[in-house]
C-alpha positions in Angstrom: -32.6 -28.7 40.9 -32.1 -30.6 44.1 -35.1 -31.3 46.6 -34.0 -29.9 50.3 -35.1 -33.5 51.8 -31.7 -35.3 50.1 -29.5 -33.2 51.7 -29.5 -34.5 55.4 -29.6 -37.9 54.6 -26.3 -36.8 52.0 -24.5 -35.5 55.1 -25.8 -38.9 57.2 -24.3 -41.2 54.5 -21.1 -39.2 54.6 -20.7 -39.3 58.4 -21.3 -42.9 58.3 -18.9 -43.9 55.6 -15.6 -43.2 58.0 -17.4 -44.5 60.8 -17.9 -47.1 59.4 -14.1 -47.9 58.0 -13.2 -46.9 61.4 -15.2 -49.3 63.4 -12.9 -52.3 63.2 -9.8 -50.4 64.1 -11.2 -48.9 67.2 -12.4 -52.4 68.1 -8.5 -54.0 67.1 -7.1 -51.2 69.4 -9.8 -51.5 72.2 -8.6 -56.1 72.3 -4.9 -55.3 72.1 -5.1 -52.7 75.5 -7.3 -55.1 77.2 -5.7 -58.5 76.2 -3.2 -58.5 79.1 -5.4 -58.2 81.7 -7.1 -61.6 80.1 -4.1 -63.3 79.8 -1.2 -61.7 82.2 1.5 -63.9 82.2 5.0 -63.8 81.1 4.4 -66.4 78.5 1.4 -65.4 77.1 2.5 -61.8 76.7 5.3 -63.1 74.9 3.3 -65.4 72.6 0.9 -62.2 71.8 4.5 -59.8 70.8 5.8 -62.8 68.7 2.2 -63.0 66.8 1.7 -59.3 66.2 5.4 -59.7 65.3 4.4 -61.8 62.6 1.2 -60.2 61.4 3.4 -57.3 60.6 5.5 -59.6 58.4 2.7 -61.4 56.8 0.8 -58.2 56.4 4.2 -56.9 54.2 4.9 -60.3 52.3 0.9 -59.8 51.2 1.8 -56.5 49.8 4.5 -58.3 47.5 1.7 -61.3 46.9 -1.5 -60.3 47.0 -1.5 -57.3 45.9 1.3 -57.0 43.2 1.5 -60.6 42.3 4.9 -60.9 43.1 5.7 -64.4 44.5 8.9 -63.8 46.7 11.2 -66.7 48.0 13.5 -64.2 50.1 11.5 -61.2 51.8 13.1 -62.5 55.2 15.9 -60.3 53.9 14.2 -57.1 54.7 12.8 -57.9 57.8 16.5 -59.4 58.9 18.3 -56.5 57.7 16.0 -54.3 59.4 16.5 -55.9 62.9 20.5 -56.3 62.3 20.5 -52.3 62.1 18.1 -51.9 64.9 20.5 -54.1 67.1 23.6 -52.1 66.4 21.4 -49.2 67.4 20.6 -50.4 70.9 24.3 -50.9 71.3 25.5 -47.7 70.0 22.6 -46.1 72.4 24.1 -48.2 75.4 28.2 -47.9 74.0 28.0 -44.7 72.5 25.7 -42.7 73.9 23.1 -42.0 71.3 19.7 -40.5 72.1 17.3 -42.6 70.9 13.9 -43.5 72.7 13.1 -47.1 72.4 9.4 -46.3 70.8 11.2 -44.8 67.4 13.4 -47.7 67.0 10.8 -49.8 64.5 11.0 -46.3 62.1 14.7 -46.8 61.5 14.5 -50.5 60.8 11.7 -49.3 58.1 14.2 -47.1 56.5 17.1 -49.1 56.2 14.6 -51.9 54.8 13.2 -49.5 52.5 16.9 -48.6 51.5 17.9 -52.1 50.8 14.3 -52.5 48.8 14.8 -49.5 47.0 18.7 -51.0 45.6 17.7 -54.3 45.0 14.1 -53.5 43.3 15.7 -51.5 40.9 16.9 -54.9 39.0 14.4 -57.3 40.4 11.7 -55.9 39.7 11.9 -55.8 35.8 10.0 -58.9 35.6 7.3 -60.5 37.2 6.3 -64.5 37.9 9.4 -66.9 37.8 12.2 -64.6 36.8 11.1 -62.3 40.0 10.8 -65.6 42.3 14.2 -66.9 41.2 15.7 -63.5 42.0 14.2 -63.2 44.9 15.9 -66.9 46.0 19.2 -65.6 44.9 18.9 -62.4 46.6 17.9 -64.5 49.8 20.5 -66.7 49.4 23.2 -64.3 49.0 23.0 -62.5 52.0 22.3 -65.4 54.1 25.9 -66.3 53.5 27.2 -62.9 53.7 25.4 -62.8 57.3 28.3 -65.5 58.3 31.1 -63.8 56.3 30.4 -60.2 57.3 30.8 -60.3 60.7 30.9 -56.9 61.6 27.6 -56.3 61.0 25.9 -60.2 61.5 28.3 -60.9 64.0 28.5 -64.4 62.2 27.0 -67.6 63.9 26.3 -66.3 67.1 24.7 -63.2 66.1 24.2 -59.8 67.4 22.7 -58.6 71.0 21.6 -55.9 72.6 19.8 -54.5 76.0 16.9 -52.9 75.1 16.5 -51.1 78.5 19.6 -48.7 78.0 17.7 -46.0 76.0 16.0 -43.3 77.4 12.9 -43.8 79.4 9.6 -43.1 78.2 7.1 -41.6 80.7 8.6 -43.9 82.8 8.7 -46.8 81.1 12.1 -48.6 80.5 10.9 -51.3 78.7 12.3 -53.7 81.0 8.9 -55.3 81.6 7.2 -57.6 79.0 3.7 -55.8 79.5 5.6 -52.6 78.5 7.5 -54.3 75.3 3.8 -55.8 74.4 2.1 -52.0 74.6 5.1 -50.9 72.5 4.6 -53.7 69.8 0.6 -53.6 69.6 1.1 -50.1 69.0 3.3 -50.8 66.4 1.0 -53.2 65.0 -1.8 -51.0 64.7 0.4 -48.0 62.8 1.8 -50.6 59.9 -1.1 -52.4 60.1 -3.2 -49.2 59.1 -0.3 -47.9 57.3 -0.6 -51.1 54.8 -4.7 -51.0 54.6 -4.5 -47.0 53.3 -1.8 -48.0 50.9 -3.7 -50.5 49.0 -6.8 -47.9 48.9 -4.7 -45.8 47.6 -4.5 -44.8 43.6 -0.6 -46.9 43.2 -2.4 -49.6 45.5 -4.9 -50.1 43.0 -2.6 -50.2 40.1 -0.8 -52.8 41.5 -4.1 -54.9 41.6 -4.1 -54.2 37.9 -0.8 -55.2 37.3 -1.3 -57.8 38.9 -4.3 -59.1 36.9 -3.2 -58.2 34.0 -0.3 -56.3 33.0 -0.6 -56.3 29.4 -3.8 -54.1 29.8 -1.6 -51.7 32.6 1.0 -50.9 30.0 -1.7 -50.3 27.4 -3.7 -47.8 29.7 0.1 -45.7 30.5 0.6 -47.1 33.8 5.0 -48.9 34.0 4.3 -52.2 35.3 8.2 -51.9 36.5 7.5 -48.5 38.7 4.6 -50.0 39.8 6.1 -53.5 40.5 9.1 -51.3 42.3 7.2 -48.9 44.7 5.1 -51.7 46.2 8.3 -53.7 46.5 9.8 -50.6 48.5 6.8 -50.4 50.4 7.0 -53.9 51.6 10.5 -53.4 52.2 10.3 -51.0 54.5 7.1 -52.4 56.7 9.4 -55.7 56.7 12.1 -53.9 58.2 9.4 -52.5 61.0 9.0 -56.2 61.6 12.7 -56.8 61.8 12.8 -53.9 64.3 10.0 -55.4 66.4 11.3 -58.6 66.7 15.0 -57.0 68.0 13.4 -55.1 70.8 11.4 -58.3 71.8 14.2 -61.0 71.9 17.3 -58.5 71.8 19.2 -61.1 69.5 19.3 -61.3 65.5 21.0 -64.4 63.8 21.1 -66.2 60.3 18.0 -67.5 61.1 16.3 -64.4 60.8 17.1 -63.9 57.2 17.6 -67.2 55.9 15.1 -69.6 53.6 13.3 -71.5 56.1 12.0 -67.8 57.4 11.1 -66.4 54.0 9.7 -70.1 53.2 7.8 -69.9 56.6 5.9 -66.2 55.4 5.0 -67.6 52.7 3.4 -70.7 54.5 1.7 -68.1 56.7 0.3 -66.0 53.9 -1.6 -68.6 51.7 -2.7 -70.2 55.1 -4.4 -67.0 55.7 -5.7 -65.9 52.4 -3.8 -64.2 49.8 -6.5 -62.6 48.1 -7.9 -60.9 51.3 -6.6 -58.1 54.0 -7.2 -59.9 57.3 -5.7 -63.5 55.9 -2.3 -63.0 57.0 -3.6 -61.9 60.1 -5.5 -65.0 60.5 -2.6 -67.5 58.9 -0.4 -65.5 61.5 -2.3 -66.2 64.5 -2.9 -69.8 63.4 0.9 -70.3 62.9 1.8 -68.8 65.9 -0.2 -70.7 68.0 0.6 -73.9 66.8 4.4 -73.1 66.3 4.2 -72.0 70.2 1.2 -73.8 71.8 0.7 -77.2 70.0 4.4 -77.5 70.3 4.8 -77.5 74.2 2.6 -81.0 73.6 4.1 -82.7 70.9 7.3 -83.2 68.7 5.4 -83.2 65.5 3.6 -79.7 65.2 5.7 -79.2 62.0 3.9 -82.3 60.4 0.3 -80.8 61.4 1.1 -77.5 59.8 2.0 -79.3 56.8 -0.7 -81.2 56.5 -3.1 -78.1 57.3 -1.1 -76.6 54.5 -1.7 -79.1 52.4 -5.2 -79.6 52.8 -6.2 -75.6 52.6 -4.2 -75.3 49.3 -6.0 -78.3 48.2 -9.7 -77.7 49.2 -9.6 -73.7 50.3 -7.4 -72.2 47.6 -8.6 -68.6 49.2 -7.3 -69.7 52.7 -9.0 -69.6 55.8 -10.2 -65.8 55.3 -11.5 -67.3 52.1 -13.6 -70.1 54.2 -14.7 -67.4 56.3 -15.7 -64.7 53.1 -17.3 -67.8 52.2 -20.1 -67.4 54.2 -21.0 -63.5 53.9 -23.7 -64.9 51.0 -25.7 -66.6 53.0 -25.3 -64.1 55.7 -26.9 -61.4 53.1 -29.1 -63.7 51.8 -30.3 -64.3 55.6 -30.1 -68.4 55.1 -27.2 -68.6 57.3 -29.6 -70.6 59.4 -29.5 -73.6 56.9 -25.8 -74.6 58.1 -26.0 -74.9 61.4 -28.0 -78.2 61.9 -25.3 -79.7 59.0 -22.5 -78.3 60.7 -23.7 -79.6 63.9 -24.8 -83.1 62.5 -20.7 -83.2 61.3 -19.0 -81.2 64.1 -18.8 -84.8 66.3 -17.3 -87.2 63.8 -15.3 -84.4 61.9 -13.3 -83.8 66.0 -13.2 -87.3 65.9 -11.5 -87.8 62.5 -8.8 -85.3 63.9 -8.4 -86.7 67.0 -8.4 -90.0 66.1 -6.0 -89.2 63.3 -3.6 -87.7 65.5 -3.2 -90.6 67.5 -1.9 -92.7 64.8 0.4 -90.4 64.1 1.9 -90.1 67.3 2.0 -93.7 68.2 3.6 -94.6 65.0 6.0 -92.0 66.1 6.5 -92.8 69.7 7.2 -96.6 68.9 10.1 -95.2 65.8 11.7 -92.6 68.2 11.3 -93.8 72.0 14.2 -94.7 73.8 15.1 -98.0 74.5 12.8 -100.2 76.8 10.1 -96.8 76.9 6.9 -98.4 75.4 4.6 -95.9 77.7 3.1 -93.1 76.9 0.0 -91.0 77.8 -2.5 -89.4 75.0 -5.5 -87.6 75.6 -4.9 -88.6 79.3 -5.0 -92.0 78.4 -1.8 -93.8 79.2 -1.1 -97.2 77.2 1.6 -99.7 75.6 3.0 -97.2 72.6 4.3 -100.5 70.7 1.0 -102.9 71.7 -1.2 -103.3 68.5 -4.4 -103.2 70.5 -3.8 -98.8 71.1 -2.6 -98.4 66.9 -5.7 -100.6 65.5 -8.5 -98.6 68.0 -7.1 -95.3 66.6 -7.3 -96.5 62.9 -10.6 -98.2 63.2 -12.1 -94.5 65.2 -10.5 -92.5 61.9 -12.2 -94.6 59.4 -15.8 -95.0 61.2 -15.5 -91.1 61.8 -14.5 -90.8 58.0 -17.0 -92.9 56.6 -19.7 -90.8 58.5 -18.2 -87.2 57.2 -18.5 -89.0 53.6 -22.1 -89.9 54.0 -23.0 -87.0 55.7 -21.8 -84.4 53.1 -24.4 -85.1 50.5 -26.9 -83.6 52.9 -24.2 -80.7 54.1 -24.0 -79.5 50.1 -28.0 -79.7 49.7 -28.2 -76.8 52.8 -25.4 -75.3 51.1 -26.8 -74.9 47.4 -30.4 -74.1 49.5 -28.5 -71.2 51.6 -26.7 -69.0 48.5 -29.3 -69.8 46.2 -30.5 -66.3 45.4 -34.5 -66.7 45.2 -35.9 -64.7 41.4 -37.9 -61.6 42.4 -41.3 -62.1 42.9 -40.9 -65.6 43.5 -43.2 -66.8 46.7 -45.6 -64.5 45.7 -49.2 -65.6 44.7 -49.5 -67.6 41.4 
C-alpha cells in the first residue's frame, strides 16, 4: 500500500529528470545564436562553421571509437563521399534545375554516407581490433586514388565546385552571407549532435559498449558482435556524410584532401585529444584543434609541432584526454574539497606559463636561424625583437625553461598532497566525538 505523501515528490523527480538532460542543450543552442553577436566578423564566423564542422566529425569517428571500439584509419571516406555528392547536388540545382532548399542538403550527404557504410560494413566489420583497422586503411586508401582516377565524380586534382547560393531561398535567406551559412551549420550541429547522444542511450548504443568491453560475454548473452559492430558503423557513416555535407556548403569545393589519410589520421588526433571514453571530448579535442590549426597558425610556422607535442604529452600523462582532466575533478567537486587545489594550482600556474613560454622560444629560434633567408637574423617574439642567430637570445630561453621546470618538479610533491587530501573520501562518522 503506498502512502499519498510519495506521490508528488514521484511526479517532481519525473519532471526533473528531462529537465535536467535537457538543460545543457538549451544552454548549447542559447551560445551558438548569440555567438555572432560576440564575435561578428568574417573570420571568426568562419572559424566557428569550420569547428562545428569538425565536432560533427569527431562526434561520428567517437561512435566508431568510443563507443564500439572500432579503431578506424579511413572514416574520412564517409565524410568525403558525403560532400562529393552534396557538391554535384548544388550543381545539378544550379545546371539542372532541381528543387532543393539549401537547409536539407546535410540529409542527403547522410544517406549516401550511410549507403557507402552500409556496402562496405558488410565485410569490414566481421572483425574487430587490427583486422578492422587494417581494413579500414585499405578502404581509405583505395578511394583516395580512385578520387584522382574517377573524375567524373572527384573531378580529379582540382576537385569539384559549386555556388551554394543557386538553390531556392529560405525565408529569405540565400545563404550568400557567412552569418546565414553559420545559423545553417549550428543548427546542423545541434540535430547530429543530439542525434548521436540519443543513439548511445539507446538499447543497440549500449550493446556496443558491451561489445566493446568484452565481446566474448556479448555473444554468450545472444547479442551478434558483427550486427552490432555493423549498425554503429552505419550510423557513423551516415553522421560522417552530414559532416561531409557541411563542409561543401561552407567552402563550396571538395578535393582528395577531404578523403585522404592525413584527414582520417587528423580525426583521430582530434578524438583521443578530446577524450575517447567521454561524450563532450571530441567536442573539446575539436575546438582545441581548430583553434590552433586556425589561430596559433596565423603566428607561427610550427603549430603542427605544438599539436604533436600536446598529443604526445595527453596520451602520455591524460590517457582520458582533456575531458578526462576535466571528469577528473567532479570528486573533489562532490566531495566539496575542490577548495584544496586552488592555492596548488595557483602556486604552479606562474612557472608552469613560464615553462611553455619559455619552451616555445627555443623552439622557434632554433627554427628561425635553420629556415631564415639569407642575411635575415631578426626577428620579433613575444614583442621582443632580437638577433635570431646571437647565442645571448637561445641560452636566456633555455636557462627560463629549466629554472621554470625545476620549480614545477619541486612544487608537485605539495600539489599531489592537496590532491590525495581533496578525493580522499572521509569514513562515516569520522570527526565526530571520540
Amino acid at each position: 500500500m503506498s502512502t499519498p505523501s510519495t506521490t508528488p515528490l514521484t511526479a517532481g523527480t519525473r519532471r526533473l529528470i528531462p529537465l535536467n538532460h535537457a538543460m545543457p542543450w538549451i544552454v548549447a543552442a542559447i551560445c551558438l545564436i548569440i555567438l555572432p553577436y560576440v564575435f561578428d566578423s568574417r573570420s571568426a564566423l568562419t572559424i566557428m562553421n569550420q569547428m562545428a564542422i569538425t565536432i560533427v566529425f569527431a562526434l561520428s569517428y567517437n561512435m566508431l571509437l568510443g563507443q564500439g571500439g572500432m579503431l578506424s584509419f579511413g572514416h574520412a571516406v564517409y565524410m568525403g563521399l558525403g560532400g562529393f555528392f552534396c557538391m554535384h547536388l548544388l550543381n545539378m540545382v544550379e545546371y539542372d534545375g532541381l528543387w532543393l532548399p539549401l537547409p536539407l542538403l546535410p540529409l542527403f550527404g547522410g544517406l549516401f554516407g550511410l549507403l557507402f557504410a552500409l556496402i562496405i560494413g558488410t565485410f569490414s566489420t566481421r572483425r574487430a581490433g587490427t583486422v578492422f583497422a587494417m581494413i579500414s586503411l585499405g578502404v581509405g586508401e583505395l578511394i583516395a586514388a580512385c578520387s584522382i582516377i574517377i573524375v567524373v565524380f572527384f573531378g580529379g586534382e582540382e576537385g569539384v565546385s559549386g555556388d551554394r547560393t543557386m538553390g531556392p531561398e529560405v525565408f529569405g535567406w540565400d545563404f550568400g552571407a557567412q552569418s546565414q551559412v553559420y545559423y545553417l551549420t549550428a543548427g546542423w550541429l545541434l540535430i547530429a549532435a543530439l542525434g548521436m547522444y540519443l543513439y548511445s542511450r539507446t538499447p543497440i548504443g549500449r550493446i556496443a559498449n558491451a561489445v566493446r568491453d568484452n565481446e566474448e560475454r556479448a555473444e554468450f548473452l545472444g547479442y551478434s558482435q558483427r550486427h552490432v559492430r555493423w549498425i554503429s558503423f552505419c550510423a557513423s557513416g551516415f553522421f560522417a556524410g552530414i559532416a561531409g555535407a557541411l563542409f561543401a556548403i561552407n567552402f563550396e569545393i571538395l578535393t582528395e584532401e577531404n578523403l585522404n589519410l592525413a584527414t582520417s589520421g587528423s580525426i583521430l588526433l582530434i578524438t583521443f585529444l578530446g577524450g575517447v571514453g567521454f561524450f563532450v571530448g571530441p567536442i573539446i579535442g575539436a575546438i582545441v584543434f581548430t583553434l590552433l590549426q586556425t589561430v596559433l597558425s596565423l603566428y607561427t610556422e610550427i603549430w603542427s609541432l605544438y599539436l604533436g607535442i600536446l598529443f604526445v604529452a595527453t596520451v602520455m600523462f591524460f590517457p582520458g584526454g582533456l575531458a578526462g582532466l576535466l571528469a577528473m575533478h567532479v570528486l573533489p567537486w562532490k566531495l566539496g574539497k575542490l577548495g584544496h587545489l586552488i592555492a596548488p594550482y595557483a602556486k604552479m600556474f606562474l612557472p608552469a606559463i613560464a615553462f611553455v613560454l619559455s619552451s616555445a622560444a627555443v623552439l622557434e629560434i632554433l627554427f628561425h636561424r635553420r629556415h631564415a633567408s639569407v642575411g635575415d637574423h631578426e626577428m620579433t617574439l613575444y614583442g621582443i625583437t632580437f638577433d635570431s642567430h646571437h647565442l645571448l637570445p637561445l641560452i636566456a630561453a633555455l636557462a627560463l625553461a629549466a629554472v621554470s621546470f625545476w620549480a614545477l618538479v619541486k612544487m608537485a610533491p605539495a600539489l599531489k598532497e592537496a590532491w590525495d587530501e581533496a578525493t580522499h573520501m572521509d569514513a562515516p562518522g569520522a570527526g565526530g566525538a571520540s
